[in-house]
PDB file with SEQRES, HELIX, SHEET and CRYST1 records, atoms N, CA, C and O in Angstrom:
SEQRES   1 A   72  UNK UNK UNK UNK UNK UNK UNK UNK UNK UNK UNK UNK UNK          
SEQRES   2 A   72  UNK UNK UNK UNK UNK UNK UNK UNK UNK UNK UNK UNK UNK          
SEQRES   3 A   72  UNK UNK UNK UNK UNK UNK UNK UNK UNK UNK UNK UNK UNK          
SEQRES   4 A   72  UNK UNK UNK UNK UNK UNK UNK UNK UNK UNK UNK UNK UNK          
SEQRES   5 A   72  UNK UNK UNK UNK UNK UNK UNK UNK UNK UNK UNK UNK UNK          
SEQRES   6 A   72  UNK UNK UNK UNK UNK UNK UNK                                  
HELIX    1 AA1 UNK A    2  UNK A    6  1                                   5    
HELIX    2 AA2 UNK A   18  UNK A   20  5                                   3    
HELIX    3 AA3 UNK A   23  UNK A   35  1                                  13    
HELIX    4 AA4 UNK A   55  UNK A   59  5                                   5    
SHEET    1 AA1 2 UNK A  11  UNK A  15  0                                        
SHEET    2 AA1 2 UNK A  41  UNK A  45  1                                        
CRYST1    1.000    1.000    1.000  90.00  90.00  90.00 P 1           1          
ATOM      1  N   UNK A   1     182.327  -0.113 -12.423  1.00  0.00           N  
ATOM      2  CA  UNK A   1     182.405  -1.335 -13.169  1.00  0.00           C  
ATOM      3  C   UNK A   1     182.445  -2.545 -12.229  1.00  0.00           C  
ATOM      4  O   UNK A   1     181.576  -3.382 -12.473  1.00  0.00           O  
ATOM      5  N   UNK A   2     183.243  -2.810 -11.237  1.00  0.00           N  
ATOM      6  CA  UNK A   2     183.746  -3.388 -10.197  1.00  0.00           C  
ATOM      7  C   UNK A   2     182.197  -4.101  -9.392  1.00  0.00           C  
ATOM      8  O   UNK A   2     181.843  -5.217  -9.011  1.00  0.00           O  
ATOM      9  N   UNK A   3     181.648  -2.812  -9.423  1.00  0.00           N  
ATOM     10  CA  UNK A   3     179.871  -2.974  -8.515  1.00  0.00           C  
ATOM     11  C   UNK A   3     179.161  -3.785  -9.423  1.00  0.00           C  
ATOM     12  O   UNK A   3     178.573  -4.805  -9.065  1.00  0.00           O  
ATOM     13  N   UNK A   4     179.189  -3.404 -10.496  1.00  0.00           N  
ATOM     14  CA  UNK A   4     177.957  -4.220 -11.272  1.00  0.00           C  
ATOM     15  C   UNK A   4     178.605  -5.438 -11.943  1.00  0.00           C  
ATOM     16  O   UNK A   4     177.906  -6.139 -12.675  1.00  0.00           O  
ATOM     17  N   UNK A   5     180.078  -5.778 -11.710  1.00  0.00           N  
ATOM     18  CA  UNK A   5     179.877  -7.545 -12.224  1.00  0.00           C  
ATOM     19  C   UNK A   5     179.480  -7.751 -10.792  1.00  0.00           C  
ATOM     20  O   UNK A   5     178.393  -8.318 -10.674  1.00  0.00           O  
ATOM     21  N   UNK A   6     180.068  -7.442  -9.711  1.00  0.00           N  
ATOM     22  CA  UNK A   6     179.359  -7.922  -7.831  1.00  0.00           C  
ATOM     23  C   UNK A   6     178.186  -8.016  -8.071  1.00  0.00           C  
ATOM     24  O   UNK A   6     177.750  -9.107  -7.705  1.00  0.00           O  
ATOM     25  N   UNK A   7     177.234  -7.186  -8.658  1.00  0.00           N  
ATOM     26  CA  UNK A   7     175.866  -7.920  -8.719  1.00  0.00           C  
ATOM     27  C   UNK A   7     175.265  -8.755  -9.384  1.00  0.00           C  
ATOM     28  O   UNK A   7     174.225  -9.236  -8.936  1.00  0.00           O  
ATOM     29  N   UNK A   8     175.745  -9.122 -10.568  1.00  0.00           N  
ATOM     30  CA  UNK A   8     175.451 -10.302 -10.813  1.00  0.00           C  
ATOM     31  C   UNK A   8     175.945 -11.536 -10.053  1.00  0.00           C  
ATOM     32  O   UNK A   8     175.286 -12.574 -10.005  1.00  0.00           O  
ATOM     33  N   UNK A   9     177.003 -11.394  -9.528  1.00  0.00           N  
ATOM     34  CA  UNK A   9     177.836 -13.029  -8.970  1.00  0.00           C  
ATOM     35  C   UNK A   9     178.772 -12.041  -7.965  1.00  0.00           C  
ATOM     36  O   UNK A   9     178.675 -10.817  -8.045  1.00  0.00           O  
ATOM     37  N   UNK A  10     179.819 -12.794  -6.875  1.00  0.00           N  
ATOM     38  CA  UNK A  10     180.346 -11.850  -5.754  1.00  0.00           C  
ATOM     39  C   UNK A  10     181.545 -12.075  -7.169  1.00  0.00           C  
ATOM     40  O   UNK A  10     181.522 -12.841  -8.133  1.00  0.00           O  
ATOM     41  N   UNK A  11     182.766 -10.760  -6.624  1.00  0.00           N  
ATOM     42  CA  UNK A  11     183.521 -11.202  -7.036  1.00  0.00           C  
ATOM     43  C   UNK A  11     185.308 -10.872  -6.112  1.00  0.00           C  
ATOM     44  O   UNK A  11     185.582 -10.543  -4.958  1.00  0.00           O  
ATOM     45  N   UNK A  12     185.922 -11.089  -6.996  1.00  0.00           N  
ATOM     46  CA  UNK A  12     187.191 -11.343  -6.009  1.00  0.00           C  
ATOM     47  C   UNK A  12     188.565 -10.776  -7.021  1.00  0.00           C  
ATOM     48  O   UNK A  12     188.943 -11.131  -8.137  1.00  0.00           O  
ATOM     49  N   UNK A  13     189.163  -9.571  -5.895  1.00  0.00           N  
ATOM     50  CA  UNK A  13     190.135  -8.527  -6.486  1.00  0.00           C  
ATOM     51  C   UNK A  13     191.513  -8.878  -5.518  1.00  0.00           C  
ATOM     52  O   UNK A  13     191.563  -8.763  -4.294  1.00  0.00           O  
ATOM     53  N   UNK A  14     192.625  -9.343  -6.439  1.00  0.00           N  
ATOM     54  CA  UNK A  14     193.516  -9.795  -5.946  1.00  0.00           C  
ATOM     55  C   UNK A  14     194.829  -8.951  -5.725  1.00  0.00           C  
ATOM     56  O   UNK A  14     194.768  -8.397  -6.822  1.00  0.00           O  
ATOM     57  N   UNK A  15     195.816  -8.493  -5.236  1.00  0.00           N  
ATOM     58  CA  UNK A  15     196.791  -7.739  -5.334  1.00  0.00           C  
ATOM     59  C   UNK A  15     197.662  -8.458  -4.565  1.00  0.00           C  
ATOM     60  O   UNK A  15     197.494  -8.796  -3.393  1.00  0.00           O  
ATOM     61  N   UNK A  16     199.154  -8.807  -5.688  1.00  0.00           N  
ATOM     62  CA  UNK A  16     199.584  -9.111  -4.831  1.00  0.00           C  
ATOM     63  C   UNK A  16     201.141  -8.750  -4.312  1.00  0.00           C  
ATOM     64  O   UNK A  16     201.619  -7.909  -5.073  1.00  0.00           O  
ATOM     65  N   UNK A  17     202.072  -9.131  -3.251  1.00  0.00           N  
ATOM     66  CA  UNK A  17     203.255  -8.241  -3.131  1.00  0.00           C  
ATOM     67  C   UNK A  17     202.808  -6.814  -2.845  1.00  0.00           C  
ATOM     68  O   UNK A  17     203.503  -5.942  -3.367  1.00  0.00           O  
ATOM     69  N   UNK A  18     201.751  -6.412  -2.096  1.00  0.00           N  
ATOM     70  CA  UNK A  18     201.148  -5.439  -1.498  1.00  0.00           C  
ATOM     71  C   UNK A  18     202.164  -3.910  -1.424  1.00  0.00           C  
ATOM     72  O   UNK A  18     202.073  -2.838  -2.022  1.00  0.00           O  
ATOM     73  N   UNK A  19     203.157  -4.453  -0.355  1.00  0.00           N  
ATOM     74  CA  UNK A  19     204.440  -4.109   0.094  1.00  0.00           C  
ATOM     75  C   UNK A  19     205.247  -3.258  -1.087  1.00  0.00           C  
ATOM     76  O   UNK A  19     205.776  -2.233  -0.657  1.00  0.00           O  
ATOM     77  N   UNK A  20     205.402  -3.487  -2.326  1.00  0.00           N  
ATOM     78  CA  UNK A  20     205.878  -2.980  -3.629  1.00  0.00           C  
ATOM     79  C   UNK A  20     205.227  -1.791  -4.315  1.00  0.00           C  
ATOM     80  O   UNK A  20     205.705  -0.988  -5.116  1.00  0.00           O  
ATOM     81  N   UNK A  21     203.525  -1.929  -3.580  1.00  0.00           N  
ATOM     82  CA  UNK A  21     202.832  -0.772  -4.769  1.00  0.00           C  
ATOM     83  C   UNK A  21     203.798   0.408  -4.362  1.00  0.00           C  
ATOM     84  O   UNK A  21     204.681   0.310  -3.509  1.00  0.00           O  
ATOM     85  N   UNK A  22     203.415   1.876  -5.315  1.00  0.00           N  
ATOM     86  CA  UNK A  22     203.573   2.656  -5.261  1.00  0.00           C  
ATOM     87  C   UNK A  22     202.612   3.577  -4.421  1.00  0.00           C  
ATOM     88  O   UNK A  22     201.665   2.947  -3.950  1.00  0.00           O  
ATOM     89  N   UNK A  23     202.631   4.860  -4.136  1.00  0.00           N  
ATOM     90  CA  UNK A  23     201.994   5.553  -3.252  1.00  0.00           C  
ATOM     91  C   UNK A  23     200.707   5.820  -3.886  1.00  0.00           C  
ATOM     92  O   UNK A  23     199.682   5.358  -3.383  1.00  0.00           O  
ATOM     93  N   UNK A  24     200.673   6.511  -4.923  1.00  0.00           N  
ATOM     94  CA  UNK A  24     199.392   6.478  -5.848  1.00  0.00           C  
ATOM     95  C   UNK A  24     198.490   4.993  -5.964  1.00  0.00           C  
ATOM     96  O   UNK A  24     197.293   4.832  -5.727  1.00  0.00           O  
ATOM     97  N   UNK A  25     199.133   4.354  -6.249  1.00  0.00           N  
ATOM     98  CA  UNK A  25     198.602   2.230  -6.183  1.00  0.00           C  
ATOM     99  C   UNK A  25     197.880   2.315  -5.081  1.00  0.00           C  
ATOM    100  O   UNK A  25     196.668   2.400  -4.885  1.00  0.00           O  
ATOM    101  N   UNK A  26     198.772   2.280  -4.414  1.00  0.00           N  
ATOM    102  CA  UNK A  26     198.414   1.913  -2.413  1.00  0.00           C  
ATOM    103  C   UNK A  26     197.093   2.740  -2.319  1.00  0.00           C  
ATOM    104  O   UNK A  26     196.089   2.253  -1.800  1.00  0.00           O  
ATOM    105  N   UNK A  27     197.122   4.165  -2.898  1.00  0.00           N  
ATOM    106  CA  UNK A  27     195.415   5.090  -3.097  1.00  0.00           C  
ATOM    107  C   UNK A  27     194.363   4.564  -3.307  1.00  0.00           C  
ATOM    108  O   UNK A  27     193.342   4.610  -2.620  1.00  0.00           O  
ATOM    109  N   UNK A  28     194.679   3.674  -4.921  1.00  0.00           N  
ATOM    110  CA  UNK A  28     193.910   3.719  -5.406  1.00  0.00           C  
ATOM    111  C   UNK A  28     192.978   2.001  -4.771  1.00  0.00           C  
ATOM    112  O   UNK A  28     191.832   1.579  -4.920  1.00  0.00           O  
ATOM    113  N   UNK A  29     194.118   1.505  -4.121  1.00  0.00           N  
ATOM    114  CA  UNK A  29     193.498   0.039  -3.588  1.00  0.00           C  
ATOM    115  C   UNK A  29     192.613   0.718  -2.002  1.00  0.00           C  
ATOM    116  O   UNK A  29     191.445   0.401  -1.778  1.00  0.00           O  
ATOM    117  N   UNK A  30     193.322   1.552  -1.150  1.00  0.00           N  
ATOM    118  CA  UNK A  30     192.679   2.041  -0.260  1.00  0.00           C  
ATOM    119  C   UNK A  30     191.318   2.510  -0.805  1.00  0.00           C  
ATOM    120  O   UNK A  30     190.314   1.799  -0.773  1.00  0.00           O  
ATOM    121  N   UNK A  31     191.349   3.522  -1.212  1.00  0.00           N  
ATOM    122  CA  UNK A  31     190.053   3.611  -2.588  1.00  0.00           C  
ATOM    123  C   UNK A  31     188.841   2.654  -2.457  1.00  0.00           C  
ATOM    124  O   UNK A  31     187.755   2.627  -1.878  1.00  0.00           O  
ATOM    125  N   UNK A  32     189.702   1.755  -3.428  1.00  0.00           N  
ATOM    126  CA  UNK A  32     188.695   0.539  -3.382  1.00  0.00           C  
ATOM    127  C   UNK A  32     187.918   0.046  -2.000  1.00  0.00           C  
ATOM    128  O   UNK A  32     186.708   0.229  -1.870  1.00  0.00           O  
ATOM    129  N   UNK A  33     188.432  -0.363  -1.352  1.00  0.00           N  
ATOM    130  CA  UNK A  33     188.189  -0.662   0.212  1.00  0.00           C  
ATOM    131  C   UNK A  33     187.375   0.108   1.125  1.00  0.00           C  
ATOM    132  O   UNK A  33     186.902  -0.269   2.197  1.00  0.00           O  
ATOM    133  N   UNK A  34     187.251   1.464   0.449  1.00  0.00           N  
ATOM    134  CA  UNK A  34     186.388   2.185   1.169  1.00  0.00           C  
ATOM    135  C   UNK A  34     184.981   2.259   0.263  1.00  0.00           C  
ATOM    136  O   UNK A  34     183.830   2.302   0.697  1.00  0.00           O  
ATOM    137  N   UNK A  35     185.463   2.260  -1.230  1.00  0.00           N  
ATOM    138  CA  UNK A  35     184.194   2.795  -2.069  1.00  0.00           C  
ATOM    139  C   UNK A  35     183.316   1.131  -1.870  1.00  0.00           C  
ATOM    140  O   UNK A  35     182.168   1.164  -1.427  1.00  0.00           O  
ATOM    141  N   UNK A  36     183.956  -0.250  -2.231  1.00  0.00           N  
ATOM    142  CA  UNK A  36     182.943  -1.049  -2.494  1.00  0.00           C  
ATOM    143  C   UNK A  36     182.544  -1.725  -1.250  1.00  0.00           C  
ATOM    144  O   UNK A  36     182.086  -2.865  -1.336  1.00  0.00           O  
ATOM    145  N   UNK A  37     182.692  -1.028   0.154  1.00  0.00           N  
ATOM    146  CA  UNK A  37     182.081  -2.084   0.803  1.00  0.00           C  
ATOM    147  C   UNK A  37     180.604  -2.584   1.529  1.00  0.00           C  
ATOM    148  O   UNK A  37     180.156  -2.977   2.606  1.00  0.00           O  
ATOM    149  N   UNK A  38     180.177  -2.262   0.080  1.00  0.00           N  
ATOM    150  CA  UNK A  38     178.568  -2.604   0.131  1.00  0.00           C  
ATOM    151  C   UNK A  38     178.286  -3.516  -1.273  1.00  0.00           C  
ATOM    152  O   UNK A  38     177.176  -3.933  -1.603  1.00  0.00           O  
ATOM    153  N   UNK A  39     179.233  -3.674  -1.835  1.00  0.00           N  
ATOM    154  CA  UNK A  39     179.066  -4.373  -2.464  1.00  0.00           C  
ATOM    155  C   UNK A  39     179.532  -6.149  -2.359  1.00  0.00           C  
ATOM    156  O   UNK A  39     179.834  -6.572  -1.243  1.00  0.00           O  
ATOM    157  N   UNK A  40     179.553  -6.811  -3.186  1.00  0.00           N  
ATOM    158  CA  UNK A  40     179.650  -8.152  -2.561  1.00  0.00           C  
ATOM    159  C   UNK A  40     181.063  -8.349  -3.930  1.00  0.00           C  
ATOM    160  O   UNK A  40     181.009  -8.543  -5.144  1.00  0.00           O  
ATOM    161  N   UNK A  41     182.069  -8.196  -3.069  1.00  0.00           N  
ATOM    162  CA  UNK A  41     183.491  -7.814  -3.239  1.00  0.00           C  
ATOM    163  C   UNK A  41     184.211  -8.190  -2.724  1.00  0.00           C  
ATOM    164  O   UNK A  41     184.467  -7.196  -2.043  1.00  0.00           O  
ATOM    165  N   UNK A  42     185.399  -9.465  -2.163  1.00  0.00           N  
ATOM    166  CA  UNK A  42     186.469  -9.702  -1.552  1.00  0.00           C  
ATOM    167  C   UNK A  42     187.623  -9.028  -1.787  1.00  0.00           C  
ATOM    168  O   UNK A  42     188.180  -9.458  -2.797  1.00  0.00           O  
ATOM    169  N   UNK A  43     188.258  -8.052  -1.200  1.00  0.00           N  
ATOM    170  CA  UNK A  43     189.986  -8.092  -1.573  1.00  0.00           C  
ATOM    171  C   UNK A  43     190.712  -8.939  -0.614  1.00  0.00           C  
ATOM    172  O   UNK A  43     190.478  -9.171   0.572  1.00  0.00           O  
ATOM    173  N   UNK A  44     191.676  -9.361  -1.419  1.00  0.00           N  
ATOM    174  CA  UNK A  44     192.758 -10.368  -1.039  1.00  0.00           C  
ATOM    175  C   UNK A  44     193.784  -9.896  -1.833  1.00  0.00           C  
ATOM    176  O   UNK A  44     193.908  -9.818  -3.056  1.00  0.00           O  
ATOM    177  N   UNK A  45     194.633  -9.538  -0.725  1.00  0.00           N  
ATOM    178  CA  UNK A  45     196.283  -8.709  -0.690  1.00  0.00           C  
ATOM    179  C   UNK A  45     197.114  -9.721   0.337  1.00  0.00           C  
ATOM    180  O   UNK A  45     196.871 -10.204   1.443  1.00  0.00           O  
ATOM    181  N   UNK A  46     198.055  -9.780  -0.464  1.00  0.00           N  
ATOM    182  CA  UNK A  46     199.385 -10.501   0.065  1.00  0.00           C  
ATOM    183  C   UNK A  46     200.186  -9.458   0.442  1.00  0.00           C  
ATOM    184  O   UNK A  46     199.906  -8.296   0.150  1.00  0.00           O  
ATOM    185  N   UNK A  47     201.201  -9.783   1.091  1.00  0.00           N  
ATOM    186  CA  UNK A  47     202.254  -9.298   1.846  1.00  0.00           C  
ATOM    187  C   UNK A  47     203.274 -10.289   2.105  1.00  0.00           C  
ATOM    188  O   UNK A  47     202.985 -11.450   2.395  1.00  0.00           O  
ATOM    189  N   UNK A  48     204.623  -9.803   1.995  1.00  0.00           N  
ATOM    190  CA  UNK A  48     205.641 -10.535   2.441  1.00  0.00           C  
ATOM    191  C   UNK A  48     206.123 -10.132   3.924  1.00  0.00           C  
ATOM    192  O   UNK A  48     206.584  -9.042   4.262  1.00  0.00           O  
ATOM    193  N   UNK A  49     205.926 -11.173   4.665  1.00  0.00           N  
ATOM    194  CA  UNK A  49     205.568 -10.975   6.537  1.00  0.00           C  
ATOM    195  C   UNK A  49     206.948 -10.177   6.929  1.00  0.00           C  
ATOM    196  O   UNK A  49     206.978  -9.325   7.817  1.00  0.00           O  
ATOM    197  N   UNK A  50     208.707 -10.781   5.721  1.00  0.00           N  
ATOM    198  CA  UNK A  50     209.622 -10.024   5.728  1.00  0.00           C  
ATOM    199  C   UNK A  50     210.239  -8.747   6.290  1.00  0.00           C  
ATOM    200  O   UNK A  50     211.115  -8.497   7.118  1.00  0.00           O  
ATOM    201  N   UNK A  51     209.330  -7.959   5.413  1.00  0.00           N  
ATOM    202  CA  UNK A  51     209.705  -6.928   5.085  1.00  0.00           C  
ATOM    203  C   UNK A  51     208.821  -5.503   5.977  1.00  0.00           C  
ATOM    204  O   UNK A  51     207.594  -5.422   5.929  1.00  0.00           O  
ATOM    205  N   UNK A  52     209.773  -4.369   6.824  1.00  0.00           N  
ATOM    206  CA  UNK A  52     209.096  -3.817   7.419  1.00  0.00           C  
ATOM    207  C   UNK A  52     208.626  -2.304   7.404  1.00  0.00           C  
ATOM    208  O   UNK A  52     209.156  -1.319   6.891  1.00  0.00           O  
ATOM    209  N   UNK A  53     207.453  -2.441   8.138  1.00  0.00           N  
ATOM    210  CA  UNK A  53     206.503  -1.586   7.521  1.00  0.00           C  
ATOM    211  C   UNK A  53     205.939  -2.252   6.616  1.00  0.00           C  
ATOM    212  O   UNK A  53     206.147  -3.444   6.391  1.00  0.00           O  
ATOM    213  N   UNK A  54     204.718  -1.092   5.667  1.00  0.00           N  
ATOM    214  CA  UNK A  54     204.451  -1.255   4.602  1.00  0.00           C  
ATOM    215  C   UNK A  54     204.356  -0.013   4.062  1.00  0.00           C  
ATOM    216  O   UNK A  54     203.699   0.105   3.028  1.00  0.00           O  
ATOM    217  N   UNK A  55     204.830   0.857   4.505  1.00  0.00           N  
ATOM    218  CA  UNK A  55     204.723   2.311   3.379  1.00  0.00           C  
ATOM    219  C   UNK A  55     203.500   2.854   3.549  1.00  0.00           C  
ATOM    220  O   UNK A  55     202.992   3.096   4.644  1.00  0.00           O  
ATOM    221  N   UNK A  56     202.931   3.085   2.312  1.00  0.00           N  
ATOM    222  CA  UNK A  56     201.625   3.724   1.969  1.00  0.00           C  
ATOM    223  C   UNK A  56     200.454   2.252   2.529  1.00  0.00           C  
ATOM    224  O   UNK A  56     199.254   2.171   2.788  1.00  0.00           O  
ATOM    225  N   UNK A  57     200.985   1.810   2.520  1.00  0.00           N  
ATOM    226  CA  UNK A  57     199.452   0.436   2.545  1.00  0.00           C  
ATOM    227  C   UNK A  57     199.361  -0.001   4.057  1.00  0.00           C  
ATOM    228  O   UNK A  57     198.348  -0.688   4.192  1.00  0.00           O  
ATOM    229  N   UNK A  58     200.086   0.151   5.315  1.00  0.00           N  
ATOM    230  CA  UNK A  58     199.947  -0.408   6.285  1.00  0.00           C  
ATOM    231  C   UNK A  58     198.570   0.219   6.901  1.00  0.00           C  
ATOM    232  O   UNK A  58     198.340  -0.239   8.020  1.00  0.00           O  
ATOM    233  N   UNK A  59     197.916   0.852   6.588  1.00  0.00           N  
ATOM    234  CA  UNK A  59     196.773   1.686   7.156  1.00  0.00           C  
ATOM    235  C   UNK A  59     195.601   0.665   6.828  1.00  0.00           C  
ATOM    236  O   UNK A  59     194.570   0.547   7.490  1.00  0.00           O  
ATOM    237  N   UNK A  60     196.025  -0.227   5.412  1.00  0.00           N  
ATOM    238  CA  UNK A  60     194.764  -0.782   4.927  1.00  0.00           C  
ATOM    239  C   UNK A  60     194.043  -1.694   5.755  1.00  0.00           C  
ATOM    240  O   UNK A  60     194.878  -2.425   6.288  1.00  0.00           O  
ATOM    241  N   UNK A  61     192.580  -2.078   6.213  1.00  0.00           N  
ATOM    242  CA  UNK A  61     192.032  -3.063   6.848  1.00  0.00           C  
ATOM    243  C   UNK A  61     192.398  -4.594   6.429  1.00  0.00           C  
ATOM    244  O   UNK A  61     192.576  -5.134   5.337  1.00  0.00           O  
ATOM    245  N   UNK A  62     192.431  -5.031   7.698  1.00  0.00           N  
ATOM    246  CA  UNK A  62     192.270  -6.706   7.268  1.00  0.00           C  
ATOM    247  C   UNK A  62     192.316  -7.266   8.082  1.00  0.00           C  
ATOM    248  O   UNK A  62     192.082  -6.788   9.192  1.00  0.00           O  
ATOM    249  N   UNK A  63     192.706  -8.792   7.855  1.00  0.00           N  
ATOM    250  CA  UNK A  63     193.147 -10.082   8.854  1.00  0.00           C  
ATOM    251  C   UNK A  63     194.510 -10.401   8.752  1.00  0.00           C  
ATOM    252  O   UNK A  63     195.030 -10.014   7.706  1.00  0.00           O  
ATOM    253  N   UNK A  64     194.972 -10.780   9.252  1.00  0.00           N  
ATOM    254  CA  UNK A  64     195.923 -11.876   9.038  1.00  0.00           C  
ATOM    255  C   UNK A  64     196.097 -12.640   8.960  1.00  0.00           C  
ATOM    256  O   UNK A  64     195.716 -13.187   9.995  1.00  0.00           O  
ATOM    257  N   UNK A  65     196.786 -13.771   7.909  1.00  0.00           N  
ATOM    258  CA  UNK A  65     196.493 -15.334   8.129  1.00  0.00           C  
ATOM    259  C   UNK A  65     198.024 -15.301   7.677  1.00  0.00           C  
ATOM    260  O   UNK A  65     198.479 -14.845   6.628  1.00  0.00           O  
ATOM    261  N   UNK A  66     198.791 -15.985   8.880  1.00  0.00           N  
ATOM    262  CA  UNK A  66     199.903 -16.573   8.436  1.00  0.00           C  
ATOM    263  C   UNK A  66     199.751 -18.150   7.938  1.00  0.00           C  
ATOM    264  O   UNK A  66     198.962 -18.898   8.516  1.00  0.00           O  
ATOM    265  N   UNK A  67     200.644 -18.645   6.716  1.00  0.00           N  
ATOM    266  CA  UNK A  67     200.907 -19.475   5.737  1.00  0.00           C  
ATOM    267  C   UNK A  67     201.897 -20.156   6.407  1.00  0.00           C  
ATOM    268  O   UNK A  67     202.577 -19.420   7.123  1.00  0.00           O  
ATOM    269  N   UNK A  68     202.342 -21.849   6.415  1.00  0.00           N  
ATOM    270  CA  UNK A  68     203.318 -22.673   6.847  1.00  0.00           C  
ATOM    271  C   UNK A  68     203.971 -22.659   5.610  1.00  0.00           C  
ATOM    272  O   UNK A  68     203.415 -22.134   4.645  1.00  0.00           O  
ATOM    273  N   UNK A  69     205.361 -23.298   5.489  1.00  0.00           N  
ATOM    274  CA  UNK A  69     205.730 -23.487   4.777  1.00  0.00           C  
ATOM    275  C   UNK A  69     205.243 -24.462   4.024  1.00  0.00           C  
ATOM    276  O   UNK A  69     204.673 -25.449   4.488  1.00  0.00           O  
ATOM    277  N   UNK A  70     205.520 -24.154   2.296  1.00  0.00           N  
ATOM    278  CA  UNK A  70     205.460 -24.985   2.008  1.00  0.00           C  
ATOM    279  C   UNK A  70     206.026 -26.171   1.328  1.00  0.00           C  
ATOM    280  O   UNK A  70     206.972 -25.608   0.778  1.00  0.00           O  
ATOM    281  N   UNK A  71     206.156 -27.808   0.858  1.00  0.00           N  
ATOM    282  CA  UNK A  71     207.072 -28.501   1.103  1.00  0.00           C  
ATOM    283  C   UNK A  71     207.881 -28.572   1.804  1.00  0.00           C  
ATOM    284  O   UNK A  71     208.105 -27.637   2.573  1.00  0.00           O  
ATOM    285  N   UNK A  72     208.652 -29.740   1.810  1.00  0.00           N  
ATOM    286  CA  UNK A  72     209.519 -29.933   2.516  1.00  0.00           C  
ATOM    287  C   UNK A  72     210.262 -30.432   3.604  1.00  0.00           C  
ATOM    288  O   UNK A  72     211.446 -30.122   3.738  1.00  0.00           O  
TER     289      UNK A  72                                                      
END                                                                             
């Protein structure tokens, strides 16, 4: 399902509080990450920089972009 709205227009899969999924979750987003990346698909997963480790999800690919605070 995921592939064919990407081909009409890109699209963009958000998760967030990463850190919280469950072990099965954390699968099924790893999952994702491996099955669509030929498709024209962003994931964008948050994390709280906090908290250590990540359980089931620290394996997942990415970047990092640390955030300033904000206000204030």
């Amino acid at each position: 399902m995921f592939e064919e709205v990407a081909a009409r227009q890109p699209l963009l899969l958000v998760v967030e509080d990463i850190q919280w999924l469950d072990r099965s979750s954390a699968e099924v987003v790893r999952f994702l990450t491996r099955r669509l990346r030929e498709a024209l698909i962003m994931l964008l997963v948050t994390v709280r920089a906090e908290v250590d480790g990540l359980g089931p999800t620290r394996s997942l690919p990415g970047e990092r972009v640390e955030l300033g605070q904000v206000g204030g």
